[in-house]
N, C-alpha and C positions, 0 to 999 in steps of 0.2 A: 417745204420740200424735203429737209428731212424726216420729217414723221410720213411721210407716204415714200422714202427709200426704204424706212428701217420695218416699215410694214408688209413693204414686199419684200424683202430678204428673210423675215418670218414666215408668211402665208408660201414662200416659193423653196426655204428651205427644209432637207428632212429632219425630223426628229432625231437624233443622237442619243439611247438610248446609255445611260450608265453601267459600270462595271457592276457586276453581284454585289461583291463587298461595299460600293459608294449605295448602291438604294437599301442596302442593309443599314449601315449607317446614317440615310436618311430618316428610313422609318423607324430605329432608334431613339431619336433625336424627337420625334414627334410626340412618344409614349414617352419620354424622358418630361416633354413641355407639360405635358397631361398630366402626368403623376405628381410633379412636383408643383404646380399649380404657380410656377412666376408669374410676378405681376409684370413683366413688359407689353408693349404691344403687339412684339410679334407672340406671345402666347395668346393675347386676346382674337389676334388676326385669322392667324395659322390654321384653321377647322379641316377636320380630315377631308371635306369636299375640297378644297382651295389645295390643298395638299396629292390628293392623289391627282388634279389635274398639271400641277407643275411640276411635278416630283421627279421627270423624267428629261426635260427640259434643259437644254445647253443655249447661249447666247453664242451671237458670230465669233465673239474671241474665244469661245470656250470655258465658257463661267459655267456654273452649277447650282442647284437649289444648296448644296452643302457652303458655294462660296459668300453663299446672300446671307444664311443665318448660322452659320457658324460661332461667332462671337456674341449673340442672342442665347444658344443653346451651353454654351462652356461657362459665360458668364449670366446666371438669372436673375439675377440683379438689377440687370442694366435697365434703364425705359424703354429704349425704342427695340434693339436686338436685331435688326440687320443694318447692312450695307451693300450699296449697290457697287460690283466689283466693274462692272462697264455700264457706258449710256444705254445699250440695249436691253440691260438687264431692266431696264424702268416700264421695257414691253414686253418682252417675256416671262417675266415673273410680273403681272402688273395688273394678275389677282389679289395676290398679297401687297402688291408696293400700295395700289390705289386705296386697300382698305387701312392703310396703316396711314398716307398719307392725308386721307379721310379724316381721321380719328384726330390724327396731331394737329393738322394745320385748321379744320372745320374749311376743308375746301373739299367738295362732293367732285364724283368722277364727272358729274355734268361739267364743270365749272371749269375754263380756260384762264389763264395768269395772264394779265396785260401785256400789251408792246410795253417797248422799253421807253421808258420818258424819262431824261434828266431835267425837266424843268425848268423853271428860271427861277435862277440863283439869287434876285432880287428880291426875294418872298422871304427869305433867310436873312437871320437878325443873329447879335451875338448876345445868349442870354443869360448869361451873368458877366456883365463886363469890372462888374467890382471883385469878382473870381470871390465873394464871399459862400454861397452856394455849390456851386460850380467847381469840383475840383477838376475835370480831365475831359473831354469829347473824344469819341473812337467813334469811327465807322471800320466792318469786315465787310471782305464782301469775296469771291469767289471765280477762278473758271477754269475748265480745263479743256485741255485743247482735241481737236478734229483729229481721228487715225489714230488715236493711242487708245488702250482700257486706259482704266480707273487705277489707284495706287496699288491696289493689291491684287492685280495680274499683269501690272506690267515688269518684262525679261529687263535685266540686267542694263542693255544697250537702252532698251526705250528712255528709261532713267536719265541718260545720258543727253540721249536727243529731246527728250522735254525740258533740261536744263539749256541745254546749247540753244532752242529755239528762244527762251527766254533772255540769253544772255544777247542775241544777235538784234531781239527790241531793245535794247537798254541805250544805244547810238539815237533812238528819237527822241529820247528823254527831254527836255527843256533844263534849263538851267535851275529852276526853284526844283525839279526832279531827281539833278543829277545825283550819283553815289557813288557807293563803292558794294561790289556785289562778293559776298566769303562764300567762296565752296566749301561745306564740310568736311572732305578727303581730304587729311592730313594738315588740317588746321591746325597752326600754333599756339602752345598757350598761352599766351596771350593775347593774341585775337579772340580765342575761347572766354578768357575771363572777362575782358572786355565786353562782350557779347551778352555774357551769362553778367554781369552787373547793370548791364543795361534791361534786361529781362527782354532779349530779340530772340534768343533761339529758341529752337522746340528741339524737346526731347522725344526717347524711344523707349519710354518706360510706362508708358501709360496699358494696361494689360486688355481692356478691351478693344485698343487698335490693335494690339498688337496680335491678339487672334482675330482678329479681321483681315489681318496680313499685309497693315501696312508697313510693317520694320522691316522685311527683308530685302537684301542686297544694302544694309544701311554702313558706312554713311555714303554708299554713290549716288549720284546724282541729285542728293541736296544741299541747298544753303541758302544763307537770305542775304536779302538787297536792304540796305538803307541810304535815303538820301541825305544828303549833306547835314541841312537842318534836321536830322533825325525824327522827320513829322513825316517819314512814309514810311513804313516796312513794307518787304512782299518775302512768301516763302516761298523756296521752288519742294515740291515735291515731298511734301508733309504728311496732311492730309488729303489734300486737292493738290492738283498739276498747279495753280498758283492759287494762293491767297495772299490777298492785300491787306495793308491794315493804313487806316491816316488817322494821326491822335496829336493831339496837341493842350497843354494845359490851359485848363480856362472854358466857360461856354461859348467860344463862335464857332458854332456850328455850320455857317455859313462855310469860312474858310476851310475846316475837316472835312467837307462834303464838297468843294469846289475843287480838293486837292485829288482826291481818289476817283470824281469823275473824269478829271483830266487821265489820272493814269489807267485807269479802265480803257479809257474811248483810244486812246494810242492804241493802247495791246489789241483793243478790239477788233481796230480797222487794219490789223495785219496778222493778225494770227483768226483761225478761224476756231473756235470755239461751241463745243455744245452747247444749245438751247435746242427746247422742245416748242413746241406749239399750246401745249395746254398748262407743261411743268415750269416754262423758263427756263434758268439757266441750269441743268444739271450736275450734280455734286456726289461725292460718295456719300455722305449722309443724306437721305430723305430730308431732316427737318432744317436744311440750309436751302431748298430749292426756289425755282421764282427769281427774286434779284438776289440771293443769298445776302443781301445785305443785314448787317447785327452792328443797330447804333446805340451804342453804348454812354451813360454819362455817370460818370464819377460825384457824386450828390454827396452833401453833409450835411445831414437833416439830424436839429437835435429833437424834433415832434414828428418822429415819424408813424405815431398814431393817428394825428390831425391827416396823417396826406395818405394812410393806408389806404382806402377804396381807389383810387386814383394807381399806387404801385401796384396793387391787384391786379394790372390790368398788363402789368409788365415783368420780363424776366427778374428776377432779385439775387443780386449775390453778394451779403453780409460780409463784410472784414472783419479782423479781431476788431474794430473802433467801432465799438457798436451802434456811432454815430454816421457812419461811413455808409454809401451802397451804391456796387453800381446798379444801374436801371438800363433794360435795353428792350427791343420791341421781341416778343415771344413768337410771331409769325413772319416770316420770311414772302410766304403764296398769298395772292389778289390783289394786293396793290403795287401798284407799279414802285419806280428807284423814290421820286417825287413825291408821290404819295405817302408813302413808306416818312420820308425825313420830315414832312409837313404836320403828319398824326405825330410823332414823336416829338416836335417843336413844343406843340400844342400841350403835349400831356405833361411835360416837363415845366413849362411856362408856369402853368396851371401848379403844378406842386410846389415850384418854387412859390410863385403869390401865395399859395395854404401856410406852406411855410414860414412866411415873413409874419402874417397875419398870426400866426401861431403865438409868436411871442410877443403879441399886443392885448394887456387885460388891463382892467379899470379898478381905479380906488375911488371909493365912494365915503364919503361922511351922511352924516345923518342931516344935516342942513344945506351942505355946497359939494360939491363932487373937485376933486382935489387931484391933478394930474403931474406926475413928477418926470420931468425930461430927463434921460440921459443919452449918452454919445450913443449912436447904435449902427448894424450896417446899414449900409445907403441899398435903396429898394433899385434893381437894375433899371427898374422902366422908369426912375426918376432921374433921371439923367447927372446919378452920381451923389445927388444932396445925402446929407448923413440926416436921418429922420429920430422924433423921441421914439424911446421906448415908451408903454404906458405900462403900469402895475396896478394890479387887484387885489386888496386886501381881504375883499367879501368875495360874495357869488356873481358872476360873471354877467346875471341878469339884472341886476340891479340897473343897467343901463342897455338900451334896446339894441339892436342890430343898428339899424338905421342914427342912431344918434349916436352909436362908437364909430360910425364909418364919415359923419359930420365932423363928431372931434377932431378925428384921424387928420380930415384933410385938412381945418384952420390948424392941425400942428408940423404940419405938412408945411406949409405956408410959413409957419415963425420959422420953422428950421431953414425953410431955403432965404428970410430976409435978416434972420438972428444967427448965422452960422456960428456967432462967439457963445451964445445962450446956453449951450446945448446940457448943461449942470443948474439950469434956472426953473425955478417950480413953477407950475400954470395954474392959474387959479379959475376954474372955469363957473357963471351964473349963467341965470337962464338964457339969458341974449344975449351973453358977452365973453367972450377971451381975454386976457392978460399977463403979459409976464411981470414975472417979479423976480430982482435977483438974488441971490442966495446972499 
């Protein structure tokens, strides 16, 4: 129903025509993109046809082709280079928004984003419960609300009343939800340091929001929520009218994604909320659309060559610990909330095993193959047992695929019935295992 309101408010209202000076300064902007040959998507998008059709174009609140790539054009740098300043803008400019969402996400203008499914939560497993792998679980996820633009058109008061509408849901909260919610206006310092050592605030120094337009009128009308147990953040009025965050250390993913469903579906079933019919849930960045959901894990991989094709497949963002990474899913559009946490279980599952496996190689003799136990981490899907390490002194084929995955498991087996062994040499013949103690 809203995508057949916001299309007849299009098809029925007149074109609004720009001032001289704003289509001067659009067509600026366009030979500015040409000339200097940025590599973003809005220069690959933008073609003077797409261009001269939108170029004239205002949305219901009064947005502008200048409001949508402004910080695209000021900053060439950037990848993506727009923002959507209202939900309408996703249709009136949606020459440009579908071809750029095309490109980023690999979802075609044919393609419609799912209903919304949260799942069953039984499917979810916690996967590293020995937290050797596993540093931290995040889910974000995204919405903003019905009757307001986007952050950078809305006046002064809206500010206001998209915080006060947030503040007056926080009474449904449950208990494992409750908080305490900081407005940013004339926050204490020490609240501030508090906040800023906990790493909950956002700042207003990032330059390509902030030619986007979303700092001004700052700091009215934001601040954030945290709940008691400090495993939920939400922001008011950042970048999106709310964004959520649940993270807790450790992989149960189950519980990070049982905690942010609960707080979504509150919010959800009282505030009413942008979603499209084809985009999902609507956001001022294009590449958060769909479920905006961005599930994140905190990984210490010391073979992150062994699991590379696998990370390929997901966002990467390296720490100074060059063993450190988080890993999070790179599309937001076509799959549903459940879908979305089920692929990412999976892929993470999958790296951890590469990883374990990583650091098991084979010593070989020239007459008896010689396996040395020591303490190592416990594999998660072994329900905790500490497993040997193995070590290779030669090349790694000296023993076959299929008969290091044999060893594996008879050492598998002494480690969970020898739990004292674990510094005891294995002496392995053709048909037979042995420990022996040091």
């Amino acid at each position: 129903m809203l995508m057949l309101w916001y299309m007849f408010q299009i098809l029925n209202k007149p074109r609004v025509h720009e001032s001289e000076a704003d289509i001067n300064w659009i067509t600026c902007c366009l030979k500015k993109l040409e000339k200097n040959n940025f590599n973003s998507l809005l220069t690959k998008s933008l073609s003077t046809r797409i261009f001269d059709q939108i170029k004239l174009r205002k949305t219901i609140w009064g947005s502008t082709l200048k409001d949508v790539i402004n910080t695209g054009v000021v900053n060439g740098s950037c990848g993506i280079g727009i923002y959507a300043p209202d939900a309408d803008a996703y249709l009136v400019f949606h020459e440009l928004f579908d071809k750029i969402i095309a490109e980023y996400h690999s979802f075609p203008e044919t393609q419609c984003h799912p209903s919304q499914d949260y799942g069953n939560l039984s499917h979810l497993i916690d996967l590293d419960p020995t937290g050797n792998f596993v540093l931290s679980t995040r889910i974000r996820c995204c919405r903003n609300i019905e009757g307001f633009p986007f952050i950078s058109k809305m006046s002064l008061v809206q500010f206001y009343q998209v915080e006060d509408t947030f503040i007056r849901c926080l009474k449904y909260f449950p208990h494992n939800l409750a908080g305490i919610y900081y407005p940013f206006l004339n926050l204490k310092e020490a609240i501030i340091d508090f906040l800023h050592s906990s790493k909950f605030l956002f700042s207003n120094d990032i330059k390509i929001l902030q030619d986007a337009g979303v700092y001004h009128y700052w700091p009215a009308g934001r601040g954030v929520f945290h709940n008691f147990d400090r495993t939920l953040l939400i922001w008011v009025n950042s970048e999106d009218h709310l964004r959520f965050l649940s993270m807790q250390k450790g992989g149960n993913l189950k519980a990070v994604y049982a905690r942010i469903v609960q707080a979504t579906s509150i919010l959800d079933s009282r505030i009413p909320c942008y979603r499209d019919e084809r985009l999902g849930y609507l956001t001022f960045s294009p590449i958060v659309l769909g479920t905006t959901f961005r599930v994140t894990f905190e990984l210490k991989l010391a073979h992150y060559a062994s699991c590379k094709e696998r990370i390929e497949e997901l966002q990467k963002f390296c720490s100074n610990d060059s063993s450190i990474f988080d890993l999070s899913n790179r599309f937001t559009l076509g799959k549903n909330e459940f879908d979305t946490i089920i692929w990412m279980q999976d892929v993470i599952k999958e790296i951890i095993d590469i990883e374990y496996k990583a650091s098991a190689v084979i010593i070989c003799n020239d007459d008896r193959r010689i396996v040395l136990c020591e303490k190592r981490p416990a594999k998660p899907y072994l329900g905790g047992v500490e497993t040997p390490t193995i070590f290779c002194r030669r090349d790694d084929n000296l023993m076959s695929s299929a008969a290091r995955d044999s060893l594996e498991e008879k050492l598998y087996g002494i480690a969970e019935k020898h739990p004292s062994r674990h510094n005891s040499a294995v002496c392995l013949d053709e048909d037979s295992i042995t420990t022996i103690d040091p």
